[in-house]
C-alpha positions as CSV (number, residue, x, y, z in Angstrom):
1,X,135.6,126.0,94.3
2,X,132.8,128.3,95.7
3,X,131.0,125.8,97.8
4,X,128.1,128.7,98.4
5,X,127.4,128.5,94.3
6,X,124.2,126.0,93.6
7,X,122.1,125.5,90.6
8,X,118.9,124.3,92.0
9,X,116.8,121.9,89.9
10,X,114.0,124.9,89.1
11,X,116.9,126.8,87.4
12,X,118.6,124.1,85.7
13,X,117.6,123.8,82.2
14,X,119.0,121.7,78.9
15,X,121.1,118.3,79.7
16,X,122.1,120.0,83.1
17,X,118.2,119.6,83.9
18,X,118.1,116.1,81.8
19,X,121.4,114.9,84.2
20,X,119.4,116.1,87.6
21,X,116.3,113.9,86.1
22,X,118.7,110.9,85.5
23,X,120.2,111.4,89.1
24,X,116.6,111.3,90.6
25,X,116.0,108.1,88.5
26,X,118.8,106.6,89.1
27,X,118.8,106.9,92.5
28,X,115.1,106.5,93.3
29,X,114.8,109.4,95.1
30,X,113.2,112.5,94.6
31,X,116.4,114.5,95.6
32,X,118.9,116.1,94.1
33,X,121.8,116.3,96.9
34,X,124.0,119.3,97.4
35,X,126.8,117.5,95.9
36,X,125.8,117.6,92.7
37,X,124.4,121.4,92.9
38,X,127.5,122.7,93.7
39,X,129.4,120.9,91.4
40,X,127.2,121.6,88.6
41,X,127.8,125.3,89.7
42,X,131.3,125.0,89.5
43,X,132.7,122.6,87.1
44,X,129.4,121.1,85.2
45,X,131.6,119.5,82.9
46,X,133.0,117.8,85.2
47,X,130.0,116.6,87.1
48,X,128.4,115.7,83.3
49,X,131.6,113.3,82.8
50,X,132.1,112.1,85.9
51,X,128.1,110.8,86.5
52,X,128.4,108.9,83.4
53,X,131.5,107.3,85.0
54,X,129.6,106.3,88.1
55,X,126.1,105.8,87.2
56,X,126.4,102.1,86.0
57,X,127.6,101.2,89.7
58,X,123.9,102.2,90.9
59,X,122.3,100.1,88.8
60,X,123.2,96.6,89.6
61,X,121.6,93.7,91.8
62,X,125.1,94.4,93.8
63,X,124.4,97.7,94.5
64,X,120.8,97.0,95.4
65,X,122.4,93.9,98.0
66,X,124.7,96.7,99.5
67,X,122.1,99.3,100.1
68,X,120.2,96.7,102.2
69,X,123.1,95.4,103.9
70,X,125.2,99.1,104.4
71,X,121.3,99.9,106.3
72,X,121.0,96.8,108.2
73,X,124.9,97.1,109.0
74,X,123.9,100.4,110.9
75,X,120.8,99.6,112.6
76,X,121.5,95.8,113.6
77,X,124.7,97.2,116.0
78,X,122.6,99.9,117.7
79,X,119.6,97.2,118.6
80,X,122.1,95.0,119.9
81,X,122.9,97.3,123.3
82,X,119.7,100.0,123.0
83,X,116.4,100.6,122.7
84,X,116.0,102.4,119.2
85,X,112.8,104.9,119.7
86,X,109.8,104.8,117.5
87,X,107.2,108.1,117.5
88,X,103.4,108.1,116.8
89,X,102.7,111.7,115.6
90,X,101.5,112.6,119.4
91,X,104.9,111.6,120.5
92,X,106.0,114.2,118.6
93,X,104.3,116.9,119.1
94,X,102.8,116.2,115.4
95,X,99.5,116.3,113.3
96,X,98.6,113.0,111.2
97,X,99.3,115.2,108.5
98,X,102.7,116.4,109.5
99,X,103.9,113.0,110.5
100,X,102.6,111.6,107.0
101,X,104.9,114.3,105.5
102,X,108.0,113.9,107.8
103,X,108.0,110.2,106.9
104,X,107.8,110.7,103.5
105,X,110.9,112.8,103.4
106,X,112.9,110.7,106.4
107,X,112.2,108.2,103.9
108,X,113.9,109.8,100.9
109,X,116.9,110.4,103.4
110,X,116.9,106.8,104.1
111,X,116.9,106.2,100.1
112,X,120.2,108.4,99.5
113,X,122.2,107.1,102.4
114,X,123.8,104.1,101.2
115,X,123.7,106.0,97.7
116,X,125.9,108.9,99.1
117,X,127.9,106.7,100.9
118,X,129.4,104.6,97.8
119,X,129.3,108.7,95.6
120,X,131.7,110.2,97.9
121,X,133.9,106.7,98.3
122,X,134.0,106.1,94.5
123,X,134.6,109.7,93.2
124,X,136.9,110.7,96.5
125,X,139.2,107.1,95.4
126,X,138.9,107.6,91.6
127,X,140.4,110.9,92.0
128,X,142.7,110.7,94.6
129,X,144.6,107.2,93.8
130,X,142.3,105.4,96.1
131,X,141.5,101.3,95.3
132,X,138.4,100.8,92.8
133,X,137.5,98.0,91.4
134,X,140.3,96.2,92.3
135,X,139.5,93.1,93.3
136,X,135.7,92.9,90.9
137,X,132.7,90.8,92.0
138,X,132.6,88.1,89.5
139,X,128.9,87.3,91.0
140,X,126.0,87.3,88.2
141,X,124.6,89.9,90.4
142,X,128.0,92.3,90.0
143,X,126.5,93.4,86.2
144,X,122.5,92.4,87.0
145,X,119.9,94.7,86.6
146,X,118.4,96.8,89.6
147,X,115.5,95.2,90.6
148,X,112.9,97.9,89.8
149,X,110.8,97.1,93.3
150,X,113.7,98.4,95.5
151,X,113.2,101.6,97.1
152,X,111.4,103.1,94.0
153,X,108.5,105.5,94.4
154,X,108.4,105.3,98.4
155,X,110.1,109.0,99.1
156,X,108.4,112.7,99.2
157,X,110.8,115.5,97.9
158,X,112.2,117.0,100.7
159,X,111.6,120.7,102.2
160,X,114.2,122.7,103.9
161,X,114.5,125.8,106.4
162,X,116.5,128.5,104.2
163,X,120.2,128.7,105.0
164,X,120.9,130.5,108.2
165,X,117.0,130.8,109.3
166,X,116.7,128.3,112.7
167,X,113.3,128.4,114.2
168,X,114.2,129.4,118.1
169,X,112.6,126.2,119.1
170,X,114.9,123.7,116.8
171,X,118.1,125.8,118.1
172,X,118.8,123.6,121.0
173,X,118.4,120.3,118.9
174,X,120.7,122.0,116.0
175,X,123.1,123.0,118.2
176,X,123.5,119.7,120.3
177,X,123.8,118.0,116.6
178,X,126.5,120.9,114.8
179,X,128.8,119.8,118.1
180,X,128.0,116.0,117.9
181,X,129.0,116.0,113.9
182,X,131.5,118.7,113.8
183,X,130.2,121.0,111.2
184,X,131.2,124.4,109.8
185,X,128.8,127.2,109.6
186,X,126.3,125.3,107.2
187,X,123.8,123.0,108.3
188,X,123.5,119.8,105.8
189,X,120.0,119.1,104.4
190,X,119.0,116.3,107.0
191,X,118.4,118.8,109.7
192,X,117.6,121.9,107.3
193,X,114.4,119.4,106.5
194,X,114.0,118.5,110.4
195,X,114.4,122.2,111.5
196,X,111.1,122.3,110.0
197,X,109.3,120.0,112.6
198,X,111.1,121.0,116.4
199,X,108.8,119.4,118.0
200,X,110.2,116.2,116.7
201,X,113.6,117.2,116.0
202,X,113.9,118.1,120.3
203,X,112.3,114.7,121.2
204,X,114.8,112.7,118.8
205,X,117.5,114.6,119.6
206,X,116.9,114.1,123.1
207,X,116.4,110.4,122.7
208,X,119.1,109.6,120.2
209,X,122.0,111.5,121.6
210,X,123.4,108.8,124.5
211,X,122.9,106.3,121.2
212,X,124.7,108.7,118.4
213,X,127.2,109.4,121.3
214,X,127.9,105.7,122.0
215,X,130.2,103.0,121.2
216,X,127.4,101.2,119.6
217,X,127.2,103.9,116.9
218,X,130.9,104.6,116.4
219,X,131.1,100.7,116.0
220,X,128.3,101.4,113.6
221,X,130.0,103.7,111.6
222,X,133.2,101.9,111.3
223,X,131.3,98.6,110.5
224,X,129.5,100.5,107.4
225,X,132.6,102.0,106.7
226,X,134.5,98.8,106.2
227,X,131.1,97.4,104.1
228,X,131.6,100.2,101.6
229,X,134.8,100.1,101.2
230,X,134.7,96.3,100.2
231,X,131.4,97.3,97.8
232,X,133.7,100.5,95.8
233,X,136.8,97.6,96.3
234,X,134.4,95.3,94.4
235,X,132.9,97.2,91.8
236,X,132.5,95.0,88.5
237,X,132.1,98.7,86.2
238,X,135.2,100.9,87.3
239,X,134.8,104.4,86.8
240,X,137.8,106.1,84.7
241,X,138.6,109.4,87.1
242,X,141.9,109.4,87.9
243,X,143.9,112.9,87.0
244,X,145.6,111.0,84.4
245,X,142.4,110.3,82.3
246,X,141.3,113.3,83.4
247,X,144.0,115.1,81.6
248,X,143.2,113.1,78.6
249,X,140.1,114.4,78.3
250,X,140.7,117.9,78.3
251,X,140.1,118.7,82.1
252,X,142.4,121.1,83.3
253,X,144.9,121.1,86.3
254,X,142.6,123.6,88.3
255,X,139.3,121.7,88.3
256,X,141.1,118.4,88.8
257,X,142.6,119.7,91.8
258,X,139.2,121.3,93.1
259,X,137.2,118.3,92.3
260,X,139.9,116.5,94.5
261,X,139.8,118.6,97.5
262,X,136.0,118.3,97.2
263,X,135.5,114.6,97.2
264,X,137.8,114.3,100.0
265,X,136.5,116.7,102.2
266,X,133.5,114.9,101.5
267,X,134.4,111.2,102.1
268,X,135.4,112.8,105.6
269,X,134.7,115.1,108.3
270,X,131.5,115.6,109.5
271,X,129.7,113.7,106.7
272,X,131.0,110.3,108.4
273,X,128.9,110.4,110.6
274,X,126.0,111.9,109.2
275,X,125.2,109.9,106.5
276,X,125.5,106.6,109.0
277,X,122.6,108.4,111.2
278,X,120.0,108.7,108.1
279,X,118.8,105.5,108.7
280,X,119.0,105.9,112.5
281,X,116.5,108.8,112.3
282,X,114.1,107.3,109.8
283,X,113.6,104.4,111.8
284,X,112.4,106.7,114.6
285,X,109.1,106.9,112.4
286,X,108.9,103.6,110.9
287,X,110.4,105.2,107.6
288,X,113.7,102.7,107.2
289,X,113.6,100.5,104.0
290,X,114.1,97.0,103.3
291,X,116.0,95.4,106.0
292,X,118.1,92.0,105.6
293,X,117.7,90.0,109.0
């Protein structure tokens, strides 16, 4: 699978612009992660079956519960041993108007967190042999309705530095973070969008580092890892991707087998501990959703 292949939402068109619309909706953010670009790219059949496998796991009461919790998880074990920073926009080097927009867009980070968490769990275990749904929530909330409050209509769209174009003044920040998470040559889309503002991106980086590089936060991780693993464990609708089913329906041995290596690079690696530091970062301008304690 060519990983470099996207189809952006301004060129999709027909269902592969009605799915990206559903994604967004479903979600509550106005986002449409790389994930589902390059997949769309690559095997859009694929991504066209397999979202109709998954989506019914976003929209239930349990899901909403999780979200909460899976944030709360993460930012209740760093405030136990530190002191999480929180910027006015002169803290930061920052406009009112530039702060206004960073929130908005932390904010939509925030929103796909827990979301991207459960995706890459769900579709890495479906495909791979992985428990789903094995032990279902029997809960009234397991099949209820969303609430429609939650999370909806609080994000900006996010903006993003091209590929490969750094400003010099973000380099240092970049570059302390591509160590700290272990990525490849591509940046992910959290710091593309915070590349854009260096001012803020050197004072956070500067601030969060001895947390990110902590005990606290690897506890963090593994205590959000655990959480989603019981939620995908728990799932009351479990989605049929398994290569067997796969077969079934016409998918051939190739795109299972790329599909597979996709998901599980992706329910690994540096996105570990990425997606656990969304909220983290958000918080630093008062952009965090609903919290549980």
């Amino acid at each position: 699978m060519d990983t470099t292949k996207q189809v952006y939402e301004s060129a999709a068109s027909g269902w592969q612009r009605g799915l990206y619309a559903d994604i967004k909706h479903t979600f509550r953010a106005p986002l449409v992660n790389w994930i589902f670009r390059t997949t769309m790219a690559n095997e859009p059949a694929f991504l066209r079956y397999a979202w109709g496998q998954v989506k019914p796991v976003f929209e239930t009461e349990a899901f909403a519960t999780f979200s909460v919790r899976y944030r709360d998880t993460i930012l209740a074990e760093l405030e136990t041993g530190h002191e999480l920073p929180g910027y006015e926009p002169a803290d930061v080097g920052l406009t009112p108007a530039e702060f206004r927009e960073l929130n908005g867009q932390l904010t939509t980070f925030d929103i796909v967190s827990p979301r991207l968490a459960v995706l890459f769990s769900l579709v890495d275990r479906g495909l791979n042999g992985g428990d789903v749904g094995t032990t279902p929530d029997t809960s009234e909330a397991a099949c209820t309705p969303f609430s429609d409050s939650l999370d909806r209509n609080r994000g900006l769209a996010p903006t993003m530095l091209p590929q490969g174009h750094v400003p010099d003044e973000a380099q240092q920040a970049l570059d302390g973070l591509t160590q700290f998470h272990g990525f490849g040559e591509s940046l992910p889309s959290i710091y593309r969008c915070l590349g854009q503002w260096p001012s803020y991106l050197d004072t956070a980086w500067r601030d969060l580092k001895p947390i990110l590089e902590s005990d606290a936060f690897e506890q963090a991780v593994a205590e959000s890892e655990s959480l989603k693993g019981a939620f995908v464990e728990a799932v009351a609708f479990r989605p049929q991707l398994d290569p067997r089913t796969l077969r079934a329906v016409g998918f051939s041995e190739t795109t299972i087998a790329a599909v597979q290596d996709l998901f599980s690079s992706f329910n690994g690696g540096a996105v570990r501990t990425v997606i656990p530091a969304l909220p983290l970062f958000a918080k630093t301008v008062g952009a965090e959703g609903k919290r549980s304690r």
